[in-house]
mmCIF file of the N, C-alpha and C atoms, coordinates in Angstrom:
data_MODEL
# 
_entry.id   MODEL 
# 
loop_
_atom_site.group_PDB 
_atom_site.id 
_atom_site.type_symbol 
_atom_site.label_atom_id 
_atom_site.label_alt_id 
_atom_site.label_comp_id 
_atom_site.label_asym_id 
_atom_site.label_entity_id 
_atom_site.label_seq_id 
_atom_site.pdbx_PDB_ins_code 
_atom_site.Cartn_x 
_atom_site.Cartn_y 
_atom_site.Cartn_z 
_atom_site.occupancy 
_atom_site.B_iso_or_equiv 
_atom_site.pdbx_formal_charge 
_atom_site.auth_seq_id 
_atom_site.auth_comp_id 
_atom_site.auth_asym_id 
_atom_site.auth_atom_id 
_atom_site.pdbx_PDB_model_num 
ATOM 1   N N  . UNK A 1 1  ? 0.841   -1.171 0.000  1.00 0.00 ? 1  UNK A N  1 
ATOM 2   C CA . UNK A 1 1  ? 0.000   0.000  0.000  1.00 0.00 ? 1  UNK A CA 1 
ATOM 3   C C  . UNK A 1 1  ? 0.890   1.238  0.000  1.00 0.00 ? 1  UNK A C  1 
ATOM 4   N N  . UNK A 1 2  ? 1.039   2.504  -0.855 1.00 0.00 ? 2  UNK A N  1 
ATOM 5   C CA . UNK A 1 2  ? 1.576   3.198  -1.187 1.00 0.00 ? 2  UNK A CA 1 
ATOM 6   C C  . UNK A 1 2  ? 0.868   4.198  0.050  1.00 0.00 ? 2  UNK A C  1 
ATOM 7   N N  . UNK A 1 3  ? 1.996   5.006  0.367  1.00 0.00 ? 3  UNK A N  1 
ATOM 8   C CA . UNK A 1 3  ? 1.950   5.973  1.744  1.00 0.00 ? 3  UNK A CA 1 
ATOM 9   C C  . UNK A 1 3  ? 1.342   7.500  0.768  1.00 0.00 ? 3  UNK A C  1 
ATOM 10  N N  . UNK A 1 4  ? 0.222   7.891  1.431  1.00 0.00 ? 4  UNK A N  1 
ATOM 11  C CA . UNK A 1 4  ? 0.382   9.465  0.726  1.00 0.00 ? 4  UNK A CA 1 
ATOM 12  C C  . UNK A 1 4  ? 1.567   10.659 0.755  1.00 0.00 ? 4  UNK A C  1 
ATOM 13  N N  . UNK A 1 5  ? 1.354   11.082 0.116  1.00 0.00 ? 5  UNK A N  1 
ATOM 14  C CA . UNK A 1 5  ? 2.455   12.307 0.095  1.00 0.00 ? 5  UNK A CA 1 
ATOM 15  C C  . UNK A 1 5  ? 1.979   13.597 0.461  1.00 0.00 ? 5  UNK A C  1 
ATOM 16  N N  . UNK A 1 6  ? 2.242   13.862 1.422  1.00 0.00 ? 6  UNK A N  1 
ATOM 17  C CA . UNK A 1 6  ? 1.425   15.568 1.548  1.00 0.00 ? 6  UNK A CA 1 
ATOM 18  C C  . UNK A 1 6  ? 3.078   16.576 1.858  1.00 0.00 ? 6  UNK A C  1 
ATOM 19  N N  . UNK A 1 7  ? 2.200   17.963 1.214  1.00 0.00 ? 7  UNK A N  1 
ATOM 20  C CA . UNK A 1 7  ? 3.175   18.853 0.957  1.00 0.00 ? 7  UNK A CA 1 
ATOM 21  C C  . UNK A 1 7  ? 3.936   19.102 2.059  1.00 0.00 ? 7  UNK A C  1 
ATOM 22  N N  . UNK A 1 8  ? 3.248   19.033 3.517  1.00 0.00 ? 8  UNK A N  1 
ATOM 23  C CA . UNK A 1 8  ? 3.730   19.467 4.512  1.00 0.00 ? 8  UNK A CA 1 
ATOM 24  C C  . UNK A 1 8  ? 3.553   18.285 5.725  1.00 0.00 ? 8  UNK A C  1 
ATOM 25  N N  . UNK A 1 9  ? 5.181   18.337 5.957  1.00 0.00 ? 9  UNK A N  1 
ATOM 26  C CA . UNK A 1 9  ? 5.381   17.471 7.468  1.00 0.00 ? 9  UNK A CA 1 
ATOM 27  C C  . UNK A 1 9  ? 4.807   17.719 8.776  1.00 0.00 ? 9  UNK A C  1 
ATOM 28  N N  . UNK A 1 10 ? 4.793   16.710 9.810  1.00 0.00 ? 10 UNK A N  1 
ATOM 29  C CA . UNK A 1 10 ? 4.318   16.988 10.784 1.00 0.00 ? 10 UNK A CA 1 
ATOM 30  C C  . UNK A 1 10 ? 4.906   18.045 11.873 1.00 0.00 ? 10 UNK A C  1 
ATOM 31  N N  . UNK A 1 11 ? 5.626   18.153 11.321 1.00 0.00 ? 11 UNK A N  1 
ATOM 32  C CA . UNK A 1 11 ? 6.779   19.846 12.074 1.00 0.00 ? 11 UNK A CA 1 
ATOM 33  C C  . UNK A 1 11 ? 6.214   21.390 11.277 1.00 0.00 ? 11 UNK A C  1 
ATOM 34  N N  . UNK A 1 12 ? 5.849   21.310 9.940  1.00 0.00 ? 12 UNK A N  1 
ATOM 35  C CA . UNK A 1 12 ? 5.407   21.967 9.613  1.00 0.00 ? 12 UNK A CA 1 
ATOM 36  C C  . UNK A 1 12 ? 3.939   22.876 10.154 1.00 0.00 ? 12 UNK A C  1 
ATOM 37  N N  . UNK A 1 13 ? 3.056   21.124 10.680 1.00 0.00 ? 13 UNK A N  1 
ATOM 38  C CA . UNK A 1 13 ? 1.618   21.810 10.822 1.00 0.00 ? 13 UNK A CA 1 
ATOM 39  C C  . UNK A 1 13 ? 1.611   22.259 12.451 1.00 0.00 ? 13 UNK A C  1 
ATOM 40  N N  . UNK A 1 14 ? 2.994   21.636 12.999 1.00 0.00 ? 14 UNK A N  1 
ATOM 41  C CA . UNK A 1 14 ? 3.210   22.086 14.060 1.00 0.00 ? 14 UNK A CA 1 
ATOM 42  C C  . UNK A 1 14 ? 3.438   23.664 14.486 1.00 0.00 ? 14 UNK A C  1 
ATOM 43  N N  . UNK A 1 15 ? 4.479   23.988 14.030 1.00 0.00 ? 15 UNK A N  1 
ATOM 44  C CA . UNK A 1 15 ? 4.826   25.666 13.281 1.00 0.00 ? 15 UNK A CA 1 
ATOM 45  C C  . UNK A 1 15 ? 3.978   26.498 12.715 1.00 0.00 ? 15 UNK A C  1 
ATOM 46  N N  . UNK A 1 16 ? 2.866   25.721 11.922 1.00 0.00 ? 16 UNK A N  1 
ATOM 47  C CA . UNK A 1 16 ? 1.889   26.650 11.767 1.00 0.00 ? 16 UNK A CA 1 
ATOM 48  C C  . UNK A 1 16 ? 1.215   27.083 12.587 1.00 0.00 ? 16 UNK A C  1 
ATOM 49  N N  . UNK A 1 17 ? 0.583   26.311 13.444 1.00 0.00 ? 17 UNK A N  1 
ATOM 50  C CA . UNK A 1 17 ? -0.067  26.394 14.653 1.00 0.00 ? 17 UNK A CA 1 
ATOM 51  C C  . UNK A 1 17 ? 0.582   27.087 15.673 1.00 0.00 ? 17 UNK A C  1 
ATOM 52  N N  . UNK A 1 18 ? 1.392   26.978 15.804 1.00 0.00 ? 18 UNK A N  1 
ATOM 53  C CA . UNK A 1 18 ? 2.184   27.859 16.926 1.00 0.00 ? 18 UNK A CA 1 
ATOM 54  C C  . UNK A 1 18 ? 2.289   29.417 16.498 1.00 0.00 ? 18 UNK A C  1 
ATOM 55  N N  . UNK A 1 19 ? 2.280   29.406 15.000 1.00 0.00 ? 19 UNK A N  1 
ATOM 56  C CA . UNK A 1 19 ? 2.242   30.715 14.204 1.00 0.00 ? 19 UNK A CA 1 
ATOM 57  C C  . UNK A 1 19 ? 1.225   31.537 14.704 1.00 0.00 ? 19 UNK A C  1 
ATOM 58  N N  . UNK A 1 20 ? -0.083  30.557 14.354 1.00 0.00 ? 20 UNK A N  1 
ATOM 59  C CA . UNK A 1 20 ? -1.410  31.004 14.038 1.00 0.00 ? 20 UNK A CA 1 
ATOM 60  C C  . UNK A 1 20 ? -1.893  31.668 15.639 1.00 0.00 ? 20 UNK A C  1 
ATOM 61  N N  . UNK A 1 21 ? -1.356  30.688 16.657 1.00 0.00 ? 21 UNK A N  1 
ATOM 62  C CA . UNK A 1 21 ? -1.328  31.176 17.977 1.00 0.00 ? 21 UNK A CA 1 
ATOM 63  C C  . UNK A 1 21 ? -0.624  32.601 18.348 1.00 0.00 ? 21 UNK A C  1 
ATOM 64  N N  . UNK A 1 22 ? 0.257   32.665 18.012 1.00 0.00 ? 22 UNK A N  1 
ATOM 65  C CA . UNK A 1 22 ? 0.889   34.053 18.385 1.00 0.00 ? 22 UNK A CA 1 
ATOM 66  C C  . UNK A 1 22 ? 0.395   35.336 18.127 1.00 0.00 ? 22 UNK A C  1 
ATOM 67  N N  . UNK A 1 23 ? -0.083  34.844 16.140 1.00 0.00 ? 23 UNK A N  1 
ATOM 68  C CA . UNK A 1 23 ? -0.563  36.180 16.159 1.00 0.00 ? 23 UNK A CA 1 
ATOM 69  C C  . UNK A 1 23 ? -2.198  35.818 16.790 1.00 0.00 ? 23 UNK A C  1 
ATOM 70  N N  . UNK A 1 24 ? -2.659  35.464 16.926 1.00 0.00 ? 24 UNK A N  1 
ATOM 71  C CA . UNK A 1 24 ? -3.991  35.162 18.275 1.00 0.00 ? 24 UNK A CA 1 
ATOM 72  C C  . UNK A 1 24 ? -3.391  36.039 19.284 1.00 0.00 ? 24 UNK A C  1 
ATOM 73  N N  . UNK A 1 25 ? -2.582  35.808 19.999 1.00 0.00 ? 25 UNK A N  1 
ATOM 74  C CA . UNK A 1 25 ? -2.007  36.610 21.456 1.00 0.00 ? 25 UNK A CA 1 
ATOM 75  C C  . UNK A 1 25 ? -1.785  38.556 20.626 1.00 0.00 ? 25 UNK A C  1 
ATOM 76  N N  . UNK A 1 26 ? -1.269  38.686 19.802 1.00 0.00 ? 26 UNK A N  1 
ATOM 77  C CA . UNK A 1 26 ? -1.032  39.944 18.808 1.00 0.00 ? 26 UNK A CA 1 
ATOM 78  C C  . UNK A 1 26 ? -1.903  40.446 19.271 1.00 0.00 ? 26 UNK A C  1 
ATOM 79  N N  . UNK A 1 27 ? -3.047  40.295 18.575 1.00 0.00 ? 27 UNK A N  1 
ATOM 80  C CA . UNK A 1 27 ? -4.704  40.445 18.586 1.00 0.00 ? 27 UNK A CA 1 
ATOM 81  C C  . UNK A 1 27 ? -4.926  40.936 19.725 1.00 0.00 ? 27 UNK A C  1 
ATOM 82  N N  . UNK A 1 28 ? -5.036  40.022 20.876 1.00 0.00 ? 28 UNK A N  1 
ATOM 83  C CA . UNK A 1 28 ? -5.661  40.079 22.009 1.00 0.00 ? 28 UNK A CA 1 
ATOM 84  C C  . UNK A 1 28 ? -4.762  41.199 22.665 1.00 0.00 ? 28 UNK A C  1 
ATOM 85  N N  . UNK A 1 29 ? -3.364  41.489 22.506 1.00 0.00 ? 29 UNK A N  1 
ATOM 86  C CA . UNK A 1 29 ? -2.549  42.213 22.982 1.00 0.00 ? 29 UNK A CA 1 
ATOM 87  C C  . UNK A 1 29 ? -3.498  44.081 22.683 1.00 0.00 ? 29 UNK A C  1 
ATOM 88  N N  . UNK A 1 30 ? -3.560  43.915 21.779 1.00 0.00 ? 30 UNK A N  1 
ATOM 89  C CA . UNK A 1 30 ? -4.147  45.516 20.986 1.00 0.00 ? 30 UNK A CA 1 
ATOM 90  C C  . UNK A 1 30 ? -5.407  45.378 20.892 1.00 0.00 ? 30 UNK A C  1 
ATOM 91  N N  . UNK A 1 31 ? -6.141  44.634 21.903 1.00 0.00 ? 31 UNK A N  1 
ATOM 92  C CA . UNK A 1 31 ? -7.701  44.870 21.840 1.00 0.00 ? 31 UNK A CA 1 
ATOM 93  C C  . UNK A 1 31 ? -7.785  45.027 23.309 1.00 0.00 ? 31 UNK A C  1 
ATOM 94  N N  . UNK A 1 32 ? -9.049  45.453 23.797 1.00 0.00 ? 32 UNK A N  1 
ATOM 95  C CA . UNK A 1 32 ? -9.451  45.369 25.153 1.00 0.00 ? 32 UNK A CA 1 
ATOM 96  C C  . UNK A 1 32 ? -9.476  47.016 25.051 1.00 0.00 ? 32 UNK A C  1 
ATOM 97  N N  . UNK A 1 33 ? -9.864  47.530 26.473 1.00 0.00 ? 33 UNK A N  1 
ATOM 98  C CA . UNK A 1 33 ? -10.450 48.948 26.610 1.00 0.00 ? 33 UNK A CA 1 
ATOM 99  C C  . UNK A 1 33 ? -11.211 49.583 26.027 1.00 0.00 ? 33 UNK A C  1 
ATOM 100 N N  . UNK A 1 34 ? -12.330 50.188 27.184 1.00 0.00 ? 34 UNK A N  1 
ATOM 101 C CA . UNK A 1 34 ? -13.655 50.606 26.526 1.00 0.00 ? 34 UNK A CA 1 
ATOM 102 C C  . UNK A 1 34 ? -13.664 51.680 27.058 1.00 0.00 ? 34 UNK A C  1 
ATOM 103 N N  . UNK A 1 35 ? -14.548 52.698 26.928 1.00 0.00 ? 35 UNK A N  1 
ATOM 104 C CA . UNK A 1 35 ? -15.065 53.944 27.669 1.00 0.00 ? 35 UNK A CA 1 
ATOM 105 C C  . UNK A 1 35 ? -15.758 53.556 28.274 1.00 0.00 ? 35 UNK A C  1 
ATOM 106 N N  . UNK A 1 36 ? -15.767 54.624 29.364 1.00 0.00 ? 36 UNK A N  1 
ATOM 107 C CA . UNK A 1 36 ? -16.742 54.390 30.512 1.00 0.00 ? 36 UNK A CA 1 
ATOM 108 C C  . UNK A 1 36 ? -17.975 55.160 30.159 1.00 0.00 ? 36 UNK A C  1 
ATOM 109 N N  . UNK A 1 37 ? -18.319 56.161 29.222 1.00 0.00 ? 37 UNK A N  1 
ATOM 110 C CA . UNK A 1 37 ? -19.304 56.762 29.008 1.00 0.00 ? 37 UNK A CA 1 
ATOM 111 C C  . UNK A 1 37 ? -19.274 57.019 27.272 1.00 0.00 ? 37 UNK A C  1 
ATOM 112 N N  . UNK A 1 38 ? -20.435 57.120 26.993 1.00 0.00 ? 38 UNK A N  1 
ATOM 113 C CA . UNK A 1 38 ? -20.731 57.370 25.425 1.00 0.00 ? 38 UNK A CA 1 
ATOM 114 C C  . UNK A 1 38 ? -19.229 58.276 24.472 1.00 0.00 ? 38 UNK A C  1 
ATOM 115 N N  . UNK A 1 39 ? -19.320 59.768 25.620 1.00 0.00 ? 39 UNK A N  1 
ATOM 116 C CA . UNK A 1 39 ? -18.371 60.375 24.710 1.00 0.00 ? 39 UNK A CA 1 
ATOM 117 C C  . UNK A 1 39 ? -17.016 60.864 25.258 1.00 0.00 ? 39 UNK A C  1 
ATOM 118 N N  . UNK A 1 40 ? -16.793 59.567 26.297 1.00 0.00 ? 40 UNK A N  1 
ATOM 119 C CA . UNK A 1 40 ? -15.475 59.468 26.871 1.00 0.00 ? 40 UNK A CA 1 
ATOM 120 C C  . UNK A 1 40 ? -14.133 59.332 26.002 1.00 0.00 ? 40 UNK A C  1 
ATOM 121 N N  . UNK A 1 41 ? -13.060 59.831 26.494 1.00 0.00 ? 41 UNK A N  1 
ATOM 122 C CA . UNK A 1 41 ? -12.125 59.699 25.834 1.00 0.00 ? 41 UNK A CA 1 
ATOM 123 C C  . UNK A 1 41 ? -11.463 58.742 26.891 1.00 0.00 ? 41 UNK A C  1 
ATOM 124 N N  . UNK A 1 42 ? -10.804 57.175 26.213 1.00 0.00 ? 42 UNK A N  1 
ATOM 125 C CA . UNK A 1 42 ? -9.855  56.331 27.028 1.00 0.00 ? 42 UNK A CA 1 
ATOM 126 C C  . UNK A 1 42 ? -8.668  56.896 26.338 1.00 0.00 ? 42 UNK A C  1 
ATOM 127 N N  . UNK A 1 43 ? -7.230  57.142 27.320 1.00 0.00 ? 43 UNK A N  1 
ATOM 128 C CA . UNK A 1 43 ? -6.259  57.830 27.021 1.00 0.00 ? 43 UNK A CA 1 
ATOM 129 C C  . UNK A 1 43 ? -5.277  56.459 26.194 1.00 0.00 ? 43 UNK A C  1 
ATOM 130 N N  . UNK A 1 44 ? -5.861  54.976 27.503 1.00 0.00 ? 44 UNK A N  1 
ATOM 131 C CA . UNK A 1 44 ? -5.383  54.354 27.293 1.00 0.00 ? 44 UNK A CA 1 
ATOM 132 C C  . UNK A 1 44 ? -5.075  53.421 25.829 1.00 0.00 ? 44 UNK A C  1 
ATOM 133 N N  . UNK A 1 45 ? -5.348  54.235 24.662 1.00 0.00 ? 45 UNK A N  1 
ATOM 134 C CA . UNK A 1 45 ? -5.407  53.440 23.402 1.00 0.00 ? 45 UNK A CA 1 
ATOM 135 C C  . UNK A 1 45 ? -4.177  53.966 22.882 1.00 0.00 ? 45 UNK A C  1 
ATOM 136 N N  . UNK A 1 46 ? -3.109  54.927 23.783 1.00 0.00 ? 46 UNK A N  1 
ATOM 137 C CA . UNK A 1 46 ? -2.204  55.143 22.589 1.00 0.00 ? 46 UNK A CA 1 
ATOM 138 C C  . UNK A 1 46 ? -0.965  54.262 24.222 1.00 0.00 ? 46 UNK A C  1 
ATOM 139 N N  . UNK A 1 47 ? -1.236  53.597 24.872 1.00 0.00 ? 47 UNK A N  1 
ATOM 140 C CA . UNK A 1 47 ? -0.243  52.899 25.398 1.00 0.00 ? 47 UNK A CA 1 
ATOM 141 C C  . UNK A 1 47 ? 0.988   51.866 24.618 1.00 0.00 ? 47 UNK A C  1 
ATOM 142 N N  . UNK A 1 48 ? 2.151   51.548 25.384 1.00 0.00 ? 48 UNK A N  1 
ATOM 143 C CA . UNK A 1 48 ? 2.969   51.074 24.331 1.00 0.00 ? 48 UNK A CA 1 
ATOM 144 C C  . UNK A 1 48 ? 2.727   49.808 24.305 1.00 0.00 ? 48 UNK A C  1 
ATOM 145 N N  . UNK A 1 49 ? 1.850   49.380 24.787 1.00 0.00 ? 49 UNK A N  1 
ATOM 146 C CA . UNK A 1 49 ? 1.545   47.856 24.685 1.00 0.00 ? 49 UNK A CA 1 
ATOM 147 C C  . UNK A 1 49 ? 0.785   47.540 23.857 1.00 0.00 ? 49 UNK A C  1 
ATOM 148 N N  . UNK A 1 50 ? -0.526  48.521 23.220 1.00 0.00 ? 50 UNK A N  1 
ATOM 149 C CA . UNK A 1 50 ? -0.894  48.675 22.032 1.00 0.00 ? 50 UNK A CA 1 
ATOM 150 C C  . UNK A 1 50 ? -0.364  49.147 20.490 1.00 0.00 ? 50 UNK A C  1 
ATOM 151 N N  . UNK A 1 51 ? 0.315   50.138 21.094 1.00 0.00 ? 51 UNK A N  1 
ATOM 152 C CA . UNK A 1 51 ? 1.245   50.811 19.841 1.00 0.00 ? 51 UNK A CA 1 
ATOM 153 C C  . UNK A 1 51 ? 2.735   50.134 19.262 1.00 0.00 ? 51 UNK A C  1 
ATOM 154 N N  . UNK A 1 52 ? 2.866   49.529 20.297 1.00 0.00 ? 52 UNK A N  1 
ATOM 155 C CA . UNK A 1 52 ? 4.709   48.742 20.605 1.00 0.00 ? 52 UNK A CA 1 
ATOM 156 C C  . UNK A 1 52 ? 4.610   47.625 20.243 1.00 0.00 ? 52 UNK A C  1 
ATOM 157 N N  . UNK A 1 53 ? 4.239   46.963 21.408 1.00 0.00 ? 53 UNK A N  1 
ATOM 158 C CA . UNK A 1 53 ? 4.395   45.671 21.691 1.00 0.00 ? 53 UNK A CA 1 
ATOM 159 C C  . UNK A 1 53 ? 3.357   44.482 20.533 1.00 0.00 ? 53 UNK A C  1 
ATOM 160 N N  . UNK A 1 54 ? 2.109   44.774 20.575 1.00 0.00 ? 54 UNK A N  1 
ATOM 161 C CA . UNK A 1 54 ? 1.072   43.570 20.121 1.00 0.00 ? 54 UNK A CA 1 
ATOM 162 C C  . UNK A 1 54 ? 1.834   43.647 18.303 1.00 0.00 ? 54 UNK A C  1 
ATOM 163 N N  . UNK A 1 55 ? 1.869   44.930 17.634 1.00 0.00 ? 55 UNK A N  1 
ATOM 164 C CA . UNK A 1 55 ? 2.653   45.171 16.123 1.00 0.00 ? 55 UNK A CA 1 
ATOM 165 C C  . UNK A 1 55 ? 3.859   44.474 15.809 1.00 0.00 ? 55 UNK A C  1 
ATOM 166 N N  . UNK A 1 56 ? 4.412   44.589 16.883 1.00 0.00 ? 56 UNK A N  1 
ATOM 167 C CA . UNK A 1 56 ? 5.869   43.739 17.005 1.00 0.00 ? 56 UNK A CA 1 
ATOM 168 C C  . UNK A 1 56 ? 5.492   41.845 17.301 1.00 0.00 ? 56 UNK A C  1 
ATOM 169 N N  . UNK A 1 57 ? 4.384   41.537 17.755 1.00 0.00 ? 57 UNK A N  1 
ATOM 170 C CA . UNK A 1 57 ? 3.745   40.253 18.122 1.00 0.00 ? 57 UNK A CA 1 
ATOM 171 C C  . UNK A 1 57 ? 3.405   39.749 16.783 1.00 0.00 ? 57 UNK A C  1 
ATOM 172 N N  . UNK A 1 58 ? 2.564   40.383 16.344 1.00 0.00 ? 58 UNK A N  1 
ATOM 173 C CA . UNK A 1 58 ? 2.072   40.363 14.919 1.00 0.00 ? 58 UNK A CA 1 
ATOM 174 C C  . UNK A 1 58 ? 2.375   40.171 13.992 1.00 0.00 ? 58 UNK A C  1 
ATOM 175 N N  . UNK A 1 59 ? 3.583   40.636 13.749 1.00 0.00 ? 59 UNK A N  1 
ATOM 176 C CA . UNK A 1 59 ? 4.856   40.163 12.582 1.00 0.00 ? 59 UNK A CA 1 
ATOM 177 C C  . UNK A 1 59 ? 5.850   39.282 12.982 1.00 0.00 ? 59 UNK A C  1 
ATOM 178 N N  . UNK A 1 60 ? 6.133   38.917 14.253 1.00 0.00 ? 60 UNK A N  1 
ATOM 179 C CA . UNK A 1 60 ? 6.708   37.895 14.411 1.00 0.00 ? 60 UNK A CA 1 
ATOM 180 C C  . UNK A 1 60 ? 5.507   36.218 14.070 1.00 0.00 ? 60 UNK A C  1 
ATOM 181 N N  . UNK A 1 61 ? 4.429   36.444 14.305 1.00 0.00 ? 61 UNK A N  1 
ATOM 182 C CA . UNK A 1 61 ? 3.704   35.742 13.834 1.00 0.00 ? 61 UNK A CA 1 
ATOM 183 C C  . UNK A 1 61 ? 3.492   35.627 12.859 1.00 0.00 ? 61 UNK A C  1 
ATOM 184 N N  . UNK A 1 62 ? 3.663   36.468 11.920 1.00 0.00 ? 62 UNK A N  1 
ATOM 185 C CA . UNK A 1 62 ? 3.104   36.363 10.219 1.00 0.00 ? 62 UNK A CA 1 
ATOM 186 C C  . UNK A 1 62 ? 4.945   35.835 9.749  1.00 0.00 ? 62 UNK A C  1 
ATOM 187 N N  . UNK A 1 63 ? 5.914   36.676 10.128 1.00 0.00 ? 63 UNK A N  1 
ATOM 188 C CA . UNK A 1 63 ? 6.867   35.714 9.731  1.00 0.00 ? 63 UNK A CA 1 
ATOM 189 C C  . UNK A 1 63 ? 7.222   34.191 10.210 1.00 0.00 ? 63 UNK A C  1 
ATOM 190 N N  . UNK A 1 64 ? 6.601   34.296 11.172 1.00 0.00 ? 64 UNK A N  1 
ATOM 191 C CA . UNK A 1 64 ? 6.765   32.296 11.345 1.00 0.00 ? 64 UNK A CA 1 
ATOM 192 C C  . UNK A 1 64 ? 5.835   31.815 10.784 1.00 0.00 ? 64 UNK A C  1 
ATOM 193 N N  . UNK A 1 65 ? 4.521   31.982 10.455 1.00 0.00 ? 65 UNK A N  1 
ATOM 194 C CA . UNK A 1 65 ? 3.930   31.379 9.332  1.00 0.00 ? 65 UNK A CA 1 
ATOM 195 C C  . UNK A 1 65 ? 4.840   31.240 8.312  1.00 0.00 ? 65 UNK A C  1 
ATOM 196 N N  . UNK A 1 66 ? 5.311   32.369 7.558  1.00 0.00 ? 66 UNK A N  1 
ATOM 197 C CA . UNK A 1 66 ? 6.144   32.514 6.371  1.00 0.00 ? 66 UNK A CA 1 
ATOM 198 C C  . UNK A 1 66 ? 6.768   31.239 6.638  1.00 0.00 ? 66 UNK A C  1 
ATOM 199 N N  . UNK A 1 67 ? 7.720   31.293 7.845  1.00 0.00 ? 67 UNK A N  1 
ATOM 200 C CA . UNK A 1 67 ? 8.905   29.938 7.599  1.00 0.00 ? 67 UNK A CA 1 
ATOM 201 C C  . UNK A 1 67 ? 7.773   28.840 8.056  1.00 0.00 ? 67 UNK A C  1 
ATOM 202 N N  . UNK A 1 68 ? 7.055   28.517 8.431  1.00 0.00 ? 68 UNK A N  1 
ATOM 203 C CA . UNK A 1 68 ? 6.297   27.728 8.484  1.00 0.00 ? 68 UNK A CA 1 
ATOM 204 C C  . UNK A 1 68 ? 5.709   26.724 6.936  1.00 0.00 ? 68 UNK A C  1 
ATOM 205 N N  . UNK A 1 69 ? 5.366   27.577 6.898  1.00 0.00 ? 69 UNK A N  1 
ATOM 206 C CA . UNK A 1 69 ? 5.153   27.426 5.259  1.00 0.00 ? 69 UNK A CA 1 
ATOM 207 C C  . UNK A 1 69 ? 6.740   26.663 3.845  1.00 0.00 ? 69 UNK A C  1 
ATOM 208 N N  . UNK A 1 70 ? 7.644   27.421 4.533  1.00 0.00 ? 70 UNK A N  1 
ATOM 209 C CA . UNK A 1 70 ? 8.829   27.714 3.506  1.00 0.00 ? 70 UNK A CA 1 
ATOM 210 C C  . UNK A 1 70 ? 9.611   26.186 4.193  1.00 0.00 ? 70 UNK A C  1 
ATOM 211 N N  . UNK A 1 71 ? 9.801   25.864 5.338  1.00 0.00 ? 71 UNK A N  1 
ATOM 212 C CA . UNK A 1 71 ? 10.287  25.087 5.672  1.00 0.00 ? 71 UNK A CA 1 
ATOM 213 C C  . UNK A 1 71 ? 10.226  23.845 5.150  1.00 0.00 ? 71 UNK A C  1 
ATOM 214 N N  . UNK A 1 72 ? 11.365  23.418 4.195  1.00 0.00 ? 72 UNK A N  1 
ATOM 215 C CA . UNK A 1 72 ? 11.271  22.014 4.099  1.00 0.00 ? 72 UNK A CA 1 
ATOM 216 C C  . UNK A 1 72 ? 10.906  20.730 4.802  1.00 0.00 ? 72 UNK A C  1 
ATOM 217 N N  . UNK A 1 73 ? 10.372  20.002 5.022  1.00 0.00 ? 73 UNK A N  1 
ATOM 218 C CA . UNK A 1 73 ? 9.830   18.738 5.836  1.00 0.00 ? 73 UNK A CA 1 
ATOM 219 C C  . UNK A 1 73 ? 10.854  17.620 5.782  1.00 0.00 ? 73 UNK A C  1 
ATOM 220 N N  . UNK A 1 74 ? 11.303  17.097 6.548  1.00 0.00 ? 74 UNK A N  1 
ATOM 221 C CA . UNK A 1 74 ? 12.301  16.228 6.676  1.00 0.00 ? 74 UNK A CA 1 
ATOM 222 C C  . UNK A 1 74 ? 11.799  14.618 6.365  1.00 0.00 ? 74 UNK A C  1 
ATOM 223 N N  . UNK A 1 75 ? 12.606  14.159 5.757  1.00 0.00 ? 75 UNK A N  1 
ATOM 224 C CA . UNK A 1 75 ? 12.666  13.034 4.745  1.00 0.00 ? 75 UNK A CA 1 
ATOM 225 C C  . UNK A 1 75 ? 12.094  11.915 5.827  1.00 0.00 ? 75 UNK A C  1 
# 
């Protein structure tokens, strides 16, 4: 019985997932905070954990997809 061949190894779908997770955490990093009233101003949307940090999360996630993707699968 002939074994299938798929494009991507089991390290691969591993890496993806771990990808797909991070930028998940990205996300969640630069969301949250609400006003407390209709035409409140929250100051807190230009913090560096929104502006800094989750952007910098975000592309480290989209580039490990990339190698995720790019990574050869071992024989």
């Amino acid at each position: 019985m002939d074994k299938k061949q798929f494009a991507f190894g089991k390290e691969n779908f591993i890496l993806l997932a771990i990808s797909v997770l991070i930028i998940i955490i990205g996300f969640l990093l630069v969301s949250g905070g609400k006003t407390t009233e209709e035409t409140g101003f929250d100051p807190s949307i230009f913090n560096a954990r929104r502006l800094l940090v989750a952007p910098i999360v975000i592309m480290i996630g989209f580039g490990s997809v990339i190698y995720a993707i790019l990574k050869k699968p071992k024989e």
